[in-house]
HTML snippet that shows the backbone in 3Dmol.js (N, CA, C, O; Angstrom):
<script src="https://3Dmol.org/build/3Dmol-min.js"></script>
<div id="view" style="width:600px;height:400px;position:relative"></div>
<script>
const pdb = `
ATOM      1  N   UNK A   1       5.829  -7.762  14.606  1.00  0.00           N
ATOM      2  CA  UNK A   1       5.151  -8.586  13.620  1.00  0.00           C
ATOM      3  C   UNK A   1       4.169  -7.766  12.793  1.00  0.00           C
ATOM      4  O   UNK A   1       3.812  -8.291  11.738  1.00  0.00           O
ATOM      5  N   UNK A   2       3.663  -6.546  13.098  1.00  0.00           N
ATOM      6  CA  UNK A   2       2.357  -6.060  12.964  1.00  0.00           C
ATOM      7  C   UNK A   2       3.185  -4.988  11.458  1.00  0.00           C
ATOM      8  O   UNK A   2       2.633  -4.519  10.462  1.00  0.00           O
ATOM      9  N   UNK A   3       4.528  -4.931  11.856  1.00  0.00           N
ATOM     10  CA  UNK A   3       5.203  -4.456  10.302  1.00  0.00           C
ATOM     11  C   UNK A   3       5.391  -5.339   9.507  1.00  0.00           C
ATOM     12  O   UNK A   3       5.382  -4.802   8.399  1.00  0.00           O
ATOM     13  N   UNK A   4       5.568  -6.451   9.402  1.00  0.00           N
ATOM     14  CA  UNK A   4       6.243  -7.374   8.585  1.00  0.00           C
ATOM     15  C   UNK A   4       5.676  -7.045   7.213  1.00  0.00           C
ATOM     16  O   UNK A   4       6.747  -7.214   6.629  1.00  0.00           O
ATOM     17  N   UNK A   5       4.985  -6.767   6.405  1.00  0.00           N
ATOM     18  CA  UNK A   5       4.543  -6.332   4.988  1.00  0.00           C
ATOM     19  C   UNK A   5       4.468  -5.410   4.356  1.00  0.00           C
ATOM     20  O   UNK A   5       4.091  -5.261   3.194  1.00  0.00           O
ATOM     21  N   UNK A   6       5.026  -4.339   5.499  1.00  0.00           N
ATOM     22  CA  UNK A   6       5.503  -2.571   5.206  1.00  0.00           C
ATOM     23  C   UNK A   6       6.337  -2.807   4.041  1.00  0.00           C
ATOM     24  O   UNK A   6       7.095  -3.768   4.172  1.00  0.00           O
ATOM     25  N   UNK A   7       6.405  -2.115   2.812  1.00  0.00           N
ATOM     26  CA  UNK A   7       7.280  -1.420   2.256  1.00  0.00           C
ATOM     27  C   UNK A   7       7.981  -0.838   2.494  1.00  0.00           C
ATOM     28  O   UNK A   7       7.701  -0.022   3.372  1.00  0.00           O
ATOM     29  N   UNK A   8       9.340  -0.807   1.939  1.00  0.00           N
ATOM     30  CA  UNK A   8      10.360  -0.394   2.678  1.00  0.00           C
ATOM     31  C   UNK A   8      10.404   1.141   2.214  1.00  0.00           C
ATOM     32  O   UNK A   8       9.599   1.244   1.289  1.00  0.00           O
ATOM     33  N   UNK A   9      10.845   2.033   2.403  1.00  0.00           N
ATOM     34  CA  UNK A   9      11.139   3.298   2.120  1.00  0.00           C
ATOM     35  C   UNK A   9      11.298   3.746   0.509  1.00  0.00           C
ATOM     36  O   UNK A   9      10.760   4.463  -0.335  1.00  0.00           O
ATOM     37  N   UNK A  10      12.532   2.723   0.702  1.00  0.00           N
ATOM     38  CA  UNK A  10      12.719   2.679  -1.083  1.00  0.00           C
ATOM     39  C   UNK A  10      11.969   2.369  -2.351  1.00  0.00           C
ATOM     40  O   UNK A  10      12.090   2.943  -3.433  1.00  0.00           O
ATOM     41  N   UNK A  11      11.214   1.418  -2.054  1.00  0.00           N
ATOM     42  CA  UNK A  11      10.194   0.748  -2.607  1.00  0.00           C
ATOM     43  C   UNK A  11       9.069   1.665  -2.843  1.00  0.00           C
ATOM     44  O   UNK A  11       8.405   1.633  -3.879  1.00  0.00           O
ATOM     45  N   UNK A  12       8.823   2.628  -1.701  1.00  0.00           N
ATOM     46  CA  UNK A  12       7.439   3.564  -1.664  1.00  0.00           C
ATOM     47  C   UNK A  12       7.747   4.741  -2.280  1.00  0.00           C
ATOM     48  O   UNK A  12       6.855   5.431  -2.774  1.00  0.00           O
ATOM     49  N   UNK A  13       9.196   5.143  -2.322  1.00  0.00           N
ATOM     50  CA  UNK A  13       9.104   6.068  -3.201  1.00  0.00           C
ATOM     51  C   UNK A  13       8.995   6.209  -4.843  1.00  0.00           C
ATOM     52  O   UNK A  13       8.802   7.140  -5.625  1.00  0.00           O
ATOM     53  N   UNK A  14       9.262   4.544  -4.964  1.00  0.00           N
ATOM     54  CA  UNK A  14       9.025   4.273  -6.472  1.00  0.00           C
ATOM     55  C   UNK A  14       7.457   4.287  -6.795  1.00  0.00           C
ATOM     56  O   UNK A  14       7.091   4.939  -7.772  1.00  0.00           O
ATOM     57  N   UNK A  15       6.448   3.553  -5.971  1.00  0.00           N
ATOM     58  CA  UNK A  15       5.172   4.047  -6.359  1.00  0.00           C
ATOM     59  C   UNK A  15       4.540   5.332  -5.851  1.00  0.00           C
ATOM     60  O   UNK A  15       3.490   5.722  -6.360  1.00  0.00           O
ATOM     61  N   UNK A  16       5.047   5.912  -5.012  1.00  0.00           N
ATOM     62  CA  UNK A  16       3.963   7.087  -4.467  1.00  0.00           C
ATOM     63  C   UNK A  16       3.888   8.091  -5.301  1.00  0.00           C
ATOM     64  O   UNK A  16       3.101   8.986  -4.993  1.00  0.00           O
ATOM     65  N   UNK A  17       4.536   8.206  -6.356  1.00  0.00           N
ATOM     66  CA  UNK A  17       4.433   9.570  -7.634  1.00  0.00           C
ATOM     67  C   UNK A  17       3.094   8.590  -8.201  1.00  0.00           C
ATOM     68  O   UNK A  17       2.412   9.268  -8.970  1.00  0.00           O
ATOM     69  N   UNK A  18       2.673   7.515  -8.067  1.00  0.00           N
ATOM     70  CA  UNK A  18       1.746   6.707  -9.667  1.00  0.00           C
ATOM     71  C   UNK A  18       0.171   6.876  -8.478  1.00  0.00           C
ATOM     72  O   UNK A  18      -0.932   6.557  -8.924  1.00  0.00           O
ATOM     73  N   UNK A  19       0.292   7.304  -7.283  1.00  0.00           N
ATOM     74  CA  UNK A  19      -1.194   6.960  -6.494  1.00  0.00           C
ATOM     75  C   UNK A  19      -1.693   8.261  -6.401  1.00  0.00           C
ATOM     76  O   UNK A  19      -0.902   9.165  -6.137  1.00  0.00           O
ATOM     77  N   UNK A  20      -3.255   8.581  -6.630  1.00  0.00           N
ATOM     78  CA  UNK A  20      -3.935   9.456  -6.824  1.00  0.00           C
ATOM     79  C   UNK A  20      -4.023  10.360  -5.535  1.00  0.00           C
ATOM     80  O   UNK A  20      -4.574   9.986  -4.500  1.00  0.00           O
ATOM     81  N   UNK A  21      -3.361  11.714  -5.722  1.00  0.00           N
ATOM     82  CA  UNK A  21      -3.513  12.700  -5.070  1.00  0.00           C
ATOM     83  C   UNK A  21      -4.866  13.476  -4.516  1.00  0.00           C
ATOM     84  O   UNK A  21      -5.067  13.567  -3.305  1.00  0.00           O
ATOM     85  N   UNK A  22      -5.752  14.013  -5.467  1.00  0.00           N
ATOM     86  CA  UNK A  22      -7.206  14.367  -5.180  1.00  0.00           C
ATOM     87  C   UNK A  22      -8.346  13.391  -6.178  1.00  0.00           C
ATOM     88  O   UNK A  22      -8.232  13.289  -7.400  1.00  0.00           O
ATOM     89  N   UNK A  23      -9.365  12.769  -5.409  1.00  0.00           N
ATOM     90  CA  UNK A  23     -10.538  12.031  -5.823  1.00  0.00           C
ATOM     91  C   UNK A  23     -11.716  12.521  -5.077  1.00  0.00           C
ATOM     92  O   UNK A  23     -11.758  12.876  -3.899  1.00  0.00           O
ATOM     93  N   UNK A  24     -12.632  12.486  -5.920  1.00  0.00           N
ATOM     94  CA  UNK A  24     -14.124  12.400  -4.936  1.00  0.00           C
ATOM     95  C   UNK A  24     -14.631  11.627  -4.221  1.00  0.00           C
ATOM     96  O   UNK A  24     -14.541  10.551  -4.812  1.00  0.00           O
ATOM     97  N   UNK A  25     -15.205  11.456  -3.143  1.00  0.00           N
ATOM     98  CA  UNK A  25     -15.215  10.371  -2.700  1.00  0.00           C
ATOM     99  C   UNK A  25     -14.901  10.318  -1.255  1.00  0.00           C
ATOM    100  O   UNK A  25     -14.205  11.286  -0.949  1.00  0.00           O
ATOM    101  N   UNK A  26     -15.185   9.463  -0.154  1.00  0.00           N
ATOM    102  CA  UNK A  26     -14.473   9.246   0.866  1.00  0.00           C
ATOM    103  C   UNK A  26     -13.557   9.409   1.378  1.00  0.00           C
ATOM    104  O   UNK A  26     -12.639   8.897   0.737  1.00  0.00           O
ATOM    105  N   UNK A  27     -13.042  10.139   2.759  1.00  0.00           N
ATOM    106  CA  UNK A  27     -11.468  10.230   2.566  1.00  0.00           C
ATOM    107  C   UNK A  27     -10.657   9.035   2.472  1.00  0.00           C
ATOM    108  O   UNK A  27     -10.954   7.994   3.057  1.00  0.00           O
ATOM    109  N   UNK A  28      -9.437   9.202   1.599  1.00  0.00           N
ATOM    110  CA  UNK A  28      -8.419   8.168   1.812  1.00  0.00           C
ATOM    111  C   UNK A  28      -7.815   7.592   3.101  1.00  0.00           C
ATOM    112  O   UNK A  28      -7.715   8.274   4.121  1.00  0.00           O
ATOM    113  N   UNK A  29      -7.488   6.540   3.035  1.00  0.00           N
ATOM    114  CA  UNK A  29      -6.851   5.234   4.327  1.00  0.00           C
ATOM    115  C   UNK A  29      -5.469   5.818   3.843  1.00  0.00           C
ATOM    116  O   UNK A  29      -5.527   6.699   2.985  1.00  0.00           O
ATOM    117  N   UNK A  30      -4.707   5.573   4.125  1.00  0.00           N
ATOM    118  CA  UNK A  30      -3.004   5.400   4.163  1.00  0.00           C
ATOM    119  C   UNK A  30      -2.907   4.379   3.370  1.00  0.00           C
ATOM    120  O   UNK A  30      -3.048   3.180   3.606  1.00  0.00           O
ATOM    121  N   UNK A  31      -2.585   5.090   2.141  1.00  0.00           N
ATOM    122  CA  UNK A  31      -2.255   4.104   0.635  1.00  0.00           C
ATOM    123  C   UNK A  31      -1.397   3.490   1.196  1.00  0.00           C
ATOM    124  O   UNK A  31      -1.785   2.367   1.517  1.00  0.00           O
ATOM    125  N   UNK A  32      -0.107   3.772   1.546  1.00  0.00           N
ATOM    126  CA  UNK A  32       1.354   2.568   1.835  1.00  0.00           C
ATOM    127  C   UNK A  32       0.743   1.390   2.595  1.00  0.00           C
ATOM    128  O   UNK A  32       1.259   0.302   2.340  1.00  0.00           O
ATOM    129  N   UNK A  33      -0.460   1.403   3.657  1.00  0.00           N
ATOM    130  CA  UNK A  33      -0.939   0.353   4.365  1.00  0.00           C
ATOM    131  C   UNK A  33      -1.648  -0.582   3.345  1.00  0.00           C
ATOM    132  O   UNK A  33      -1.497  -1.804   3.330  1.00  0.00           O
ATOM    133  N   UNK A  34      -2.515   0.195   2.409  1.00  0.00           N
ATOM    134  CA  UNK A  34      -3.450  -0.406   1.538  1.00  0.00           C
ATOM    135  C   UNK A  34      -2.615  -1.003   0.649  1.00  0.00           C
ATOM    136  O   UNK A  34      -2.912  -2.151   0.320  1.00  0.00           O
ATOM    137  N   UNK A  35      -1.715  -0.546   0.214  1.00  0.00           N
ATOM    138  CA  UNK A  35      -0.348  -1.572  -0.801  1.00  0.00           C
ATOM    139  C   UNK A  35       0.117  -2.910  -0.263  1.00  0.00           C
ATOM    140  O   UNK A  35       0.213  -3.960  -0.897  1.00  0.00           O
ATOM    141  N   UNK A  36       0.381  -2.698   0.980  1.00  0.00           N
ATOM    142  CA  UNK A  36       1.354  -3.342   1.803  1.00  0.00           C
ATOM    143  C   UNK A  36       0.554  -4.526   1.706  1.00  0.00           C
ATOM    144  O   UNK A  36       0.942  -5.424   0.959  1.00  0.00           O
ATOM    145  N   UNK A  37      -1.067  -4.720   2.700  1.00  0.00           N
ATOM    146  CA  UNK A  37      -2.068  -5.285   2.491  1.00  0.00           C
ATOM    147  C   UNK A  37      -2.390  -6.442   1.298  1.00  0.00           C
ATOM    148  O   UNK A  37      -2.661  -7.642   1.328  1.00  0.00           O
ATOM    149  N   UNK A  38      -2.240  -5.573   0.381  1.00  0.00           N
ATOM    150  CA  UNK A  38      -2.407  -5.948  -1.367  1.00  0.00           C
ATOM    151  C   UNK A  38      -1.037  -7.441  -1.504  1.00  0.00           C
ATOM    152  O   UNK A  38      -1.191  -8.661  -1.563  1.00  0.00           O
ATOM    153  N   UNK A  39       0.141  -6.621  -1.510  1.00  0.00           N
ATOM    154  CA  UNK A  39       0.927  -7.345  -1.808  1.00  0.00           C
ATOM    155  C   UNK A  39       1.269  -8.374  -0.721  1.00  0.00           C
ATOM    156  O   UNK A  39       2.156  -9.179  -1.004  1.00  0.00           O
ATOM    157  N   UNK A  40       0.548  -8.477   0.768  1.00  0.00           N
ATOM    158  CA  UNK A  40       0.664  -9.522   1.737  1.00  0.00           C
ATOM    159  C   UNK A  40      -0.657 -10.719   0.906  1.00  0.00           C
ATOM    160  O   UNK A  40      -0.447 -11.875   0.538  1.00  0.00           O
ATOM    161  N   UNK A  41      -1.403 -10.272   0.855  1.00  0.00           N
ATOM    162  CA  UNK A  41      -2.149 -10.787  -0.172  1.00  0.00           C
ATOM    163  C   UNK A  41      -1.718 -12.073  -0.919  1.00  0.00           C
ATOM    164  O   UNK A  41      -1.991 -13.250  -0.685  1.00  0.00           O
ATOM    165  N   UNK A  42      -0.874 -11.435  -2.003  1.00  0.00           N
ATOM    166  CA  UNK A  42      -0.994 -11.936  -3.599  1.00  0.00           C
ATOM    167  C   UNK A  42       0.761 -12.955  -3.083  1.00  0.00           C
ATOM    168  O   UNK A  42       1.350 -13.812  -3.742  1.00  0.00           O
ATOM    169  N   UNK A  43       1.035 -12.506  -2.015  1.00  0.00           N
ATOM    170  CA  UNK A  43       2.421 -13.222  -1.451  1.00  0.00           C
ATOM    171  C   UNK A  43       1.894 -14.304  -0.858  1.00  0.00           C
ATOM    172  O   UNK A  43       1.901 -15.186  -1.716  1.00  0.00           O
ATOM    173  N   UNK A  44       1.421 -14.738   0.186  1.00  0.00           N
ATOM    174  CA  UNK A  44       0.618 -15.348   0.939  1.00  0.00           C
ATOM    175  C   UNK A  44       0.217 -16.311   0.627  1.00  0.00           C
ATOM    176  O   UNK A  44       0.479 -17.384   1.171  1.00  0.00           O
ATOM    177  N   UNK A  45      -0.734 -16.095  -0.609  1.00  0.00           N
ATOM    178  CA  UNK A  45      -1.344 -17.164  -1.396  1.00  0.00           C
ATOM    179  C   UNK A  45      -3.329 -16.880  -0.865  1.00  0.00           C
ATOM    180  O   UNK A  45      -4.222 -17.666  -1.183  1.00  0.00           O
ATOM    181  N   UNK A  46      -3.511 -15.750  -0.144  1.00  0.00           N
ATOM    182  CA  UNK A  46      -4.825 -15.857   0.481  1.00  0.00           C
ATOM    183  C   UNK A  46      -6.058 -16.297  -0.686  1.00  0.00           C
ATOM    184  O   UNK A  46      -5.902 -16.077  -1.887  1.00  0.00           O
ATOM    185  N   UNK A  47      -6.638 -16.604  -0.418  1.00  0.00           N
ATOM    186  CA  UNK A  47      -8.195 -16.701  -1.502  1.00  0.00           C
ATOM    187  C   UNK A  47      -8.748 -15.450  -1.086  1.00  0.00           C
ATOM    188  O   UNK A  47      -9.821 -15.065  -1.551  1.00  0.00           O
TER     189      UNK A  47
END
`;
const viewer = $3Dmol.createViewer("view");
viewer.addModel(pdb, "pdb");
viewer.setStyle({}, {cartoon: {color: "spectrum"}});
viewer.zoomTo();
viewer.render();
</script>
């Protein structure tokens, strides 16, 4: 259950060329989790 909102392989290789490689700042989380997250989100219907 704890995958169910993973992106699939295919899907991640279409955005992972568009997500920022080096920033200042904090280190990065695992963008594919932070997507996944996003779009469980806006699917869902959460407030």
């Amino acid at each position: 259950m704890a995958d169910l909102f993973w992106l699939s392989d295919e899907q991640w290789a279409v955005i992972e060329p568009f997500m920022a490689k080096s920033q200042p700042g904090p280190e990065r989380r695992d963008d594919r989790q932070i997507i996944s997250g996003i779009v469980h989100v806006l699917t869902s219907g959460c407030r």
